[in-house]
Structures are given as structure tokens and as C-alpha cells.
C-alpha positions in Angstrom: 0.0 0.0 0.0 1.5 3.7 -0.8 1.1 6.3 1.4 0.6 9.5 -0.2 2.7 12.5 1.2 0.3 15.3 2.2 3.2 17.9 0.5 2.9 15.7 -2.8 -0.6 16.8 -3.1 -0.1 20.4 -2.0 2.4 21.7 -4.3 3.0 24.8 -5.6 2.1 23.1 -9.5 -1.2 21.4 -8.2 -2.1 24.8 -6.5 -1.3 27.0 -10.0 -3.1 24.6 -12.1 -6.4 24.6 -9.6 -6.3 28.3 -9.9 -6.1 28.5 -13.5 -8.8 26.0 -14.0 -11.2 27.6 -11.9 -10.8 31.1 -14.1 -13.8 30.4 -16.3 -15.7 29.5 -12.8 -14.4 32.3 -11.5 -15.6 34.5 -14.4 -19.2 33.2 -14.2 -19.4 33.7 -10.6 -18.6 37.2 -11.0 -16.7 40.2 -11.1 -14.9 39.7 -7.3 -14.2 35.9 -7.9 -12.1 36.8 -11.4 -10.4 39.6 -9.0 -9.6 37.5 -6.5 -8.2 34.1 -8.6 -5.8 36.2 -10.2 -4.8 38.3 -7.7 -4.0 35.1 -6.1 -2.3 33.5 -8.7 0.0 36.5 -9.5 0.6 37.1 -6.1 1.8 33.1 -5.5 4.1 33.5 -8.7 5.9 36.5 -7.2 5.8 34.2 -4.0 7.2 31.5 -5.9 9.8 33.5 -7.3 11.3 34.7 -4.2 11.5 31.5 -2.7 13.3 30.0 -5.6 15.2 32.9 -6.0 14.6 32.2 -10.0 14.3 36.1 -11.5 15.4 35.4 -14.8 11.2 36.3 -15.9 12.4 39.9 -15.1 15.8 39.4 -17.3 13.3 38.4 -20.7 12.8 41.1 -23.2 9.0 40.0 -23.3 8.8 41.0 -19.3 10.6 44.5 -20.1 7.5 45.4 -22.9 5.1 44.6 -21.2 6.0 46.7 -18.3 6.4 49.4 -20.4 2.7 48.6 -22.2 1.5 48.3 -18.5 2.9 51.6 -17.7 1.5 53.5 -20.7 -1.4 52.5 -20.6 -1.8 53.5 -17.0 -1.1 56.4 -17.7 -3.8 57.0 -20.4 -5.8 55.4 -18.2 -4.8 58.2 -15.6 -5.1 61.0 -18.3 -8.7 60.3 -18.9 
């Protein structure tokens, strides 16, 4: 008989993929659900991140555009 690890089951893939899946759930349920699924799955990235002290997303020339899309566009957001 195999025991199953409790970690095994609650790992930081497991936990991203649940919160990806339940987007379109999320989206249905409403506005605040959406909000709060990917607030949490960009805030457990960042999480992840620092723990695995892996920051080469921030050295890609794809992260560096979008910043600067992210930045613009808050600021014509801003303007208006």
C-alpha cells in the first residue's frame, strides 16, 4: 500500500493549475471571484519566485514590454 505525502498533493504546481482551472468559474461567478483568482495566482508567482530565488522572468525582453505597455497604458488610463 502507498502512502501518499500530504506535500505531494499540495504543491505549488497542483495549487497554480487549480487556480487556472477555476478562471472560467471564476468569471461566471462574478466580477470579485475573477479579482480574487488572479490576484492570487499572480501574487503566489511572485511568492514562488522569491523562494526560488529564480528572476530570470524579469531578465526576458518579453517582461521588459510589457511593463512598459502596463505603464503606458496607465497612464492614459490616468489622463482620462
Amino acid at each position: 500500500m502507498h502512502i501518499i505525502n500530504p506535500s505531494q498533493i499540495f504543491n505549488f504546481n497542483n495549487y497554480s493549475r487549480l487556480l487556472i482551472l477555476l478562471i472560467p468559474l471564476c468569471a461566471v461567478i462574478g466580477r470579485a471571484a475573477i479579482d480574487i483568482n488572479l490576484s492570487l495566482i499572480s501574487l503566489s508567482t511572485l511568492i514562488y519566485i522569491v523562494i526560488k530565488k529564480d528572476f530570470f522572468i524579469f531578465k526576458a525582453s518579453w517582461f521588459k514590454i510589457a511593463i512598459i505597455l502596463w505603464l503606458y497604458l496607465g497612464r492614459l488610463v490616468k489622463d482620462l
